[in-house]
N, C-alpha and C positions, 0 to 999 in steps of 0.2 A: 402224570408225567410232565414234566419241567420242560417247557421247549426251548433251544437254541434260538436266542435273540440276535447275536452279532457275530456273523461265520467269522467275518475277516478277523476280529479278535483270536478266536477260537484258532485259526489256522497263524495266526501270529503266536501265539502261547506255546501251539505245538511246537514253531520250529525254534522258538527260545528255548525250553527245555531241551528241546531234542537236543543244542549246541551244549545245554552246558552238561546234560548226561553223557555226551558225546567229549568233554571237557574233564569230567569226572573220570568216566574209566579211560583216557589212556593219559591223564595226568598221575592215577592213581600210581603208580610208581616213582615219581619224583619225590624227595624229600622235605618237609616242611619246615624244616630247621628243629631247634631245639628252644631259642627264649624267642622273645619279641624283636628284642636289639636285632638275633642273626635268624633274618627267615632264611630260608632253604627255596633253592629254586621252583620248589612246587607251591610257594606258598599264594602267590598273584594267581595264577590258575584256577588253583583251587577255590582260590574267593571269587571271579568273574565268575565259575560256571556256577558255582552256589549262587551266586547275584541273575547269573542268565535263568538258571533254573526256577528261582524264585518271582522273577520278573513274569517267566511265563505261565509259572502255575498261578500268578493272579488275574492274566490276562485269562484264560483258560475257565477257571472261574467268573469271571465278568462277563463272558460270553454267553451264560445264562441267564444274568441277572438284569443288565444293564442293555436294550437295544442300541442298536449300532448299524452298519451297512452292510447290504451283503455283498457278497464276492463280486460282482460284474465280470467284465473283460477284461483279461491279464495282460497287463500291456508288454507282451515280449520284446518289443522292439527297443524300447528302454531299458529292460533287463539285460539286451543284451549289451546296448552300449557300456554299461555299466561294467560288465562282465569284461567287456573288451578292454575298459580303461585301465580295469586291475591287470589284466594278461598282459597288454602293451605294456606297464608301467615296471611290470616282472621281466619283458626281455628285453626291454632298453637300458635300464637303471647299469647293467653294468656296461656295454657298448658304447650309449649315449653319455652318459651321465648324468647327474640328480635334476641339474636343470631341465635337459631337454626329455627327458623321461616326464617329469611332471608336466610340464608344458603340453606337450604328447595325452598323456592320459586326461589334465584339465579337460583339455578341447575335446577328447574322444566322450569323454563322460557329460561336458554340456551337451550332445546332442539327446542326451534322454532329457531333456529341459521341454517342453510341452511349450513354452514361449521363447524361442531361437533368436534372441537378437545378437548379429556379428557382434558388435563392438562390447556387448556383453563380455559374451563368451571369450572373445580377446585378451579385455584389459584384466578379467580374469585369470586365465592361463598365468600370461605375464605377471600378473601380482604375487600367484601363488607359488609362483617360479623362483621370484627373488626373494620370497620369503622361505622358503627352505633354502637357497641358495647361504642369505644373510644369517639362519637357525643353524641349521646343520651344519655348514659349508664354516663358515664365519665365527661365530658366537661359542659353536661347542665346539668347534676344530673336528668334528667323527673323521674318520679313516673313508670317506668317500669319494668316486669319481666326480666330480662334480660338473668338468665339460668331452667334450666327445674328442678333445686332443689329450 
């Protein structure tokens, strides 16, 4: 019997696949276009979760072959800031606007950083701010809020 050399792989493989089967059947309805020139909405989808799925059934396989680490301690408390950055960033973006939305999530998502330096986390925010601000906001003109007036 073949023994599992690297869990964290193996549980990283699953939940790749898992997104892009997860990607697969309820994209499976969207259209793929007809030539190359005109894809069809479904056509990006369908290539990520082939690309998520493949990505994970190599990991998946490697998990046996190749050792690696095992699982240890899950460090929730980063998961969750993480988690938090995405949700903050989902109910400010229209309220707040692009800027202070990012800004907002920057700084809520550096606290899963294991090394906390203020003026890190600051001049980052800030940078990542004016740089959607000057991408999105500036550059491609999008239809977005971009301040909280």
């Amino acid at each position: 019997m073949v023994q599992l050399k690297a869990p964290q792989d193996l549980l990283a493989g699953v939940f790749l696949a898992s997104l892009g089967i997860l990607g697969l059947v309820y994209g499976a309805g969207l259209s793929m276009g007809g030539k190359v020139s005109v894809i069809g909405p479904g056509y990006l989808p369908r290539l990520l979760s082939f690309g998520l799925l493949g990505f994970g059934s190599v990991l998946i396989f490697r998990a046996w072959i190749v050792t690696g680490e095992g699982l240890g301690r899950i460090p929730f408390g980063r998961i969750a800031a993480i988690l938090g950055a995405l949700l903050t960033f989902a109910l400010l973006i229209e309220p707040a606007g692009l800027v202070v939305a990012t800004l907002t999530q920057v700084l809520i998502a550096w606290l899963a950083s294991p090394e906390k330096r203020w003026r890190e986390g600051v001049v980052l925010s800030v940078g990542l701010s004016l740089t959607a601000l000057l991408l999105f906001g500036l550059a491609l003109r999008l239809p977005l809020k971009l301040w909280p007036v």
